[in-house]
DOVO-739060 format. One record per atom (N, C-alpha, C): atom name; x, y, z; residue in three letters. Coordinates in pm, 1 decimal, always signed. Each point is the difference from the previous one (the first is absolute). Layout:
BEGIN
[CA; [X; Y; Z]; ALA]
...
END
This chain:
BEGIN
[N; [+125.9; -320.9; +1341.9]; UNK]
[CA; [-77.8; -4.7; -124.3]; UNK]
[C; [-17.7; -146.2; -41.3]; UNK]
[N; [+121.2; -90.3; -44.3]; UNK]
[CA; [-9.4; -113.7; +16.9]; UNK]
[C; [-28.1; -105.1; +111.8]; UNK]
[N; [-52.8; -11.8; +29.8]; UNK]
[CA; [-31.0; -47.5; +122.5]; UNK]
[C; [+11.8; -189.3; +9.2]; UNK]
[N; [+162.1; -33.8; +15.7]; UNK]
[CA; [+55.0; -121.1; -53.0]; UNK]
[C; [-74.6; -55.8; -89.6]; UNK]
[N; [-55.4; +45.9; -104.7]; UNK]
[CA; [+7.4; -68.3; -78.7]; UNK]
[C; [+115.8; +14.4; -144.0]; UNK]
[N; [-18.8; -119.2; -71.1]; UNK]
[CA; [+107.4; +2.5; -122.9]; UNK]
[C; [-83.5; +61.7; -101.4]; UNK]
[N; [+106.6; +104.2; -47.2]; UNK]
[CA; [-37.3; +105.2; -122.6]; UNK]
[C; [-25.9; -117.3; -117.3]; UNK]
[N; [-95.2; +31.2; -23.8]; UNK]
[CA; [-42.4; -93.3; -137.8]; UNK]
[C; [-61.0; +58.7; -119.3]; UNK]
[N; [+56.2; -62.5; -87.2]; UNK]
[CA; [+19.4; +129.7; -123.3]; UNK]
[C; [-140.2; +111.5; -53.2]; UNK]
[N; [-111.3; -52.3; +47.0]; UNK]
[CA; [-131.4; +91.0; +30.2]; UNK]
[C; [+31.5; +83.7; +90.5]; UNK]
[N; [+40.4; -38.1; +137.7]; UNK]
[CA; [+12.9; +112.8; +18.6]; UNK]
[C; [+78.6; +139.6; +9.8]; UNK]
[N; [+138.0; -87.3; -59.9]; UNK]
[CA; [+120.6; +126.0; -41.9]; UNK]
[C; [-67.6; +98.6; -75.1]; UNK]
[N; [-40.5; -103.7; -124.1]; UNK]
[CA; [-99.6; +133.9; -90.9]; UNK]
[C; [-74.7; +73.4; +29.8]; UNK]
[N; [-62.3; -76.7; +71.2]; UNK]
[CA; [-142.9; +120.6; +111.8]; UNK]
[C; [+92.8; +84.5; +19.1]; UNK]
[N; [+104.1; -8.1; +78.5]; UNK]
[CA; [+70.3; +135.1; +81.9]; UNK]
[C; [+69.5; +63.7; -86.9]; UNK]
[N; [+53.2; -59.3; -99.4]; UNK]
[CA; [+99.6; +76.6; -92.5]; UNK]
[C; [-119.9; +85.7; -59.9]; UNK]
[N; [-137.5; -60.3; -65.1]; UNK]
[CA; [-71.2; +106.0; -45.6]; UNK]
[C; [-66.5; +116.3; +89.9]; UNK]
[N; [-30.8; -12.7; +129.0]; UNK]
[CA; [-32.3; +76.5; +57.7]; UNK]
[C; [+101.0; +98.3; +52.1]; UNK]
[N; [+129.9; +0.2; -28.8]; UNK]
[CA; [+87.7; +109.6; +17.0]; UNK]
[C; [+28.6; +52.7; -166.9]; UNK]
[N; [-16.2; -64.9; -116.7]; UNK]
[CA; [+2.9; +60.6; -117.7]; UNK]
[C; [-100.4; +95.1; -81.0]; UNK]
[N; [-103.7; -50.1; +48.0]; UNK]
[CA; [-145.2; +49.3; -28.0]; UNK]
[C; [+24.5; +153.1; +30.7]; UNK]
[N; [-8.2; +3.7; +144.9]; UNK]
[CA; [-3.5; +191.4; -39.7]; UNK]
[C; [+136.3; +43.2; -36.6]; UNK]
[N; [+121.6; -46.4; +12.4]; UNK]
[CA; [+65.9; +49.8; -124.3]; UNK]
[C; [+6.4; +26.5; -172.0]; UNK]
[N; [-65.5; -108.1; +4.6]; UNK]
[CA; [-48.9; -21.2; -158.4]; UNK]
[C; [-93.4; +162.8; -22.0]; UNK]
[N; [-128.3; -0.2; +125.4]; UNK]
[CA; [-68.7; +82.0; -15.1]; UNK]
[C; [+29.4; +187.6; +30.0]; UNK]
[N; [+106.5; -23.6; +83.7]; UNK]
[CA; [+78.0; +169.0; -10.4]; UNK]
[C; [+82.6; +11.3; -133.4]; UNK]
[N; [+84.0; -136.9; -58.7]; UNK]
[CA; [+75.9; +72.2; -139.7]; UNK]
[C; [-160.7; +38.6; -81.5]; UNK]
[N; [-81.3; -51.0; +2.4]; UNK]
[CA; [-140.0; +4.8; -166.8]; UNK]
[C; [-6.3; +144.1; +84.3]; UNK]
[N; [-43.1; +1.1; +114.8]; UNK]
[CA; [-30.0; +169.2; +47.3]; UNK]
[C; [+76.1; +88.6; -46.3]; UNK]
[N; [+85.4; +3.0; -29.4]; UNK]
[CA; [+147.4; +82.6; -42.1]; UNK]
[C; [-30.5; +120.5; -98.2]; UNK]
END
């Protein structure tokens, strides 16, 4: 996934939001 590069804080967030997002979006489904 990383592909040597250094996690830089854009893109932690990218990934942290793209694994929160549809969680966020199954609890509102609830």
């Amino acid at each position: 996934m990383m592909q040597g590069k250094k996690p830089t804080p854009d893109t932690v967030i990218a990934s942290v939001n793209m694994w929160l997002t549809p969680l966020q979006v199954n609890a509102a489904s609830r």
